[in-house]
N, C-alpha and C positions, 0 to 999 in steps of 0.2 A: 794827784791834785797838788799843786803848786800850792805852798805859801805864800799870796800873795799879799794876803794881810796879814802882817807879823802877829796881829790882836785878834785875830778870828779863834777863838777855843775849839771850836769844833775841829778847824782842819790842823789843830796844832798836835788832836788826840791821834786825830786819822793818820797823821804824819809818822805818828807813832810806831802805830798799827804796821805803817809799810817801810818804817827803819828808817824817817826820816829820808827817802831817798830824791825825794825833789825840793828839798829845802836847802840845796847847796852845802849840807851838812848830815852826809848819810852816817848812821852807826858804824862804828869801828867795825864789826862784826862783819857786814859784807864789805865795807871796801875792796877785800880783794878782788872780789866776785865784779864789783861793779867795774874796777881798773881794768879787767880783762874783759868785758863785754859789753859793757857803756862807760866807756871813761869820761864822756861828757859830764855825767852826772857824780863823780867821783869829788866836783869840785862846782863852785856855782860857775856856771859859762857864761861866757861875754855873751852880750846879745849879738843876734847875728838878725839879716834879712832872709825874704822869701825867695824862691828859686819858682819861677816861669818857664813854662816849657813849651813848644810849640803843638795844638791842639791833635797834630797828628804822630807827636812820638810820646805819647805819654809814658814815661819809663812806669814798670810795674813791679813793685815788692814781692821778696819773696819773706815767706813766715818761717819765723823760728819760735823757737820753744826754751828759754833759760830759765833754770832750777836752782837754788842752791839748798840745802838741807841743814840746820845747827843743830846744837843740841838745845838749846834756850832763846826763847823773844827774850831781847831784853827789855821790852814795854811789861809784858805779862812776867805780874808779880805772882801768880799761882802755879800751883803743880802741875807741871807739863813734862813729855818725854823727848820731843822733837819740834820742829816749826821747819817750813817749807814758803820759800818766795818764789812764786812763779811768775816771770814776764814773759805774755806773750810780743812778740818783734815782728815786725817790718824790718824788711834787710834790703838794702839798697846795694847795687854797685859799685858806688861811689859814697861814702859820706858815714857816719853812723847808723846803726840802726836804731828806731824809733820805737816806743814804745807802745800799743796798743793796747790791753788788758795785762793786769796784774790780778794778783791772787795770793793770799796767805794761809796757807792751814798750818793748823796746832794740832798736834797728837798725844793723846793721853791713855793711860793704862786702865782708864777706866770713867765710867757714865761720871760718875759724882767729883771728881776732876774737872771733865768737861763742863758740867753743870758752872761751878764756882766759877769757870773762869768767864764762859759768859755773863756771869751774874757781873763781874769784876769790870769786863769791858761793858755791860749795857750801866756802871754805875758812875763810869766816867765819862759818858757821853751824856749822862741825864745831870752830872754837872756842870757842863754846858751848854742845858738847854736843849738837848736833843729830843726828838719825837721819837719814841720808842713803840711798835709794832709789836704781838704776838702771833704767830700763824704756825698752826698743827694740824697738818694731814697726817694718812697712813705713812705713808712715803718717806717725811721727814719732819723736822721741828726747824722752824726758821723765824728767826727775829731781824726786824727790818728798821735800822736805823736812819733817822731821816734828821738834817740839820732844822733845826726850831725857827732860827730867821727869816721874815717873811722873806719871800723871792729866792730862798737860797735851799729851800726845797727838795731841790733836784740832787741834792749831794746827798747820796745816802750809800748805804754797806748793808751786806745781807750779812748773818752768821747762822750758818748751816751746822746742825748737831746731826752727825752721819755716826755710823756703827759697820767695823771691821767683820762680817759674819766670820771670816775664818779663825780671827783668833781673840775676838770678843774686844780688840781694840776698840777708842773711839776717838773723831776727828772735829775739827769745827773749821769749818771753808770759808775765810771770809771774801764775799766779793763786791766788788765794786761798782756803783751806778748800777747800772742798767743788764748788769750780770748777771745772767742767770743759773749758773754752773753745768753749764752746757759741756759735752768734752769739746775739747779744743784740738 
């Protein structure tokens, strides 16, 4: 999500959430990551136009998969063990590749970690005005944040509370719009 309103709260937190990467001012932390595989976004870019193609050579993307793994969000102020940025790409030929789904999970060394830190991100988004969701299956525990502003609705993040069976770890998946945590 772009900031394209400097004064939007909501997408100032979400910015957050994903390192600030499309506000022309990513966290120090991936810089590197972003230098070597979207350098575009390493810096705000000039605007550029659209590229037309003839109906019958439609060039076609291929998908990638970039990961990088830290030790700390620096948004999230509670106890965590790890954090994982995952961009799914569109890879082109020619050109940069583009971004399609992203993804952020946190990993904690335990349920009451995790808990808090949802509690943490569903408190900053209820300070600005966020619609906040609870939804509990068998399956999983998911909280469904939805931007408060009429018409603006549609901007919302899921945070998925998942559990490691093998070593009693626990994770929170945050995704984006219309994401379902589908594997990719």
């Amino acid at each position: 999500m772009t900031n394209t309103k400097q004064d939007d709260p909501f997408e100032v937190v979400w910015n957050h959430l994903i390192f600030d990467i499309f506000t022309g001012k990513p966290d120090s932390i991936i810089l590197p990551f972003l230098n070597n595989h979207f350098p575009y976004l390493a810096e705000k870019p000039a605007p550029t136009g659209w590229t037309a193609y003839p109906p019958d050579h439609l060039p076609l993307p291929k998908r990638g998969l970039h990961s990088l793994r830290i030790d700390k969000h620096p948004f999230i102020a509670t106890k965590h063990i790890a954090a994982r940025l995952d961009l799914f790409s569109q890879e082109w030929e020619e050109g940069s590749p583009g971004i399609e789904r992203m993804r952020v999970w946190i990993f904690f060394s335990s349920r009451a970690d995790a808990e808090s830190t949802i509690n943490f991100i569903i408190k900053k988004f209820e300070k600005v005005g966020a619609v906040i969701e609870h939804l509990k299956s068998e399956e999983q525990e998911k909280t469904l944040i939805k931007n408060g502003t009429p018409g603006e609705e549609w901007k919302s993040l899921s945070l998925v509370l998942s559990e490691n069976p093998i070593n009693s770890n626990h994770s929170i998946g945050i995704f984006f719009y219309d994401d379902t945590g589908d594997p990719w």
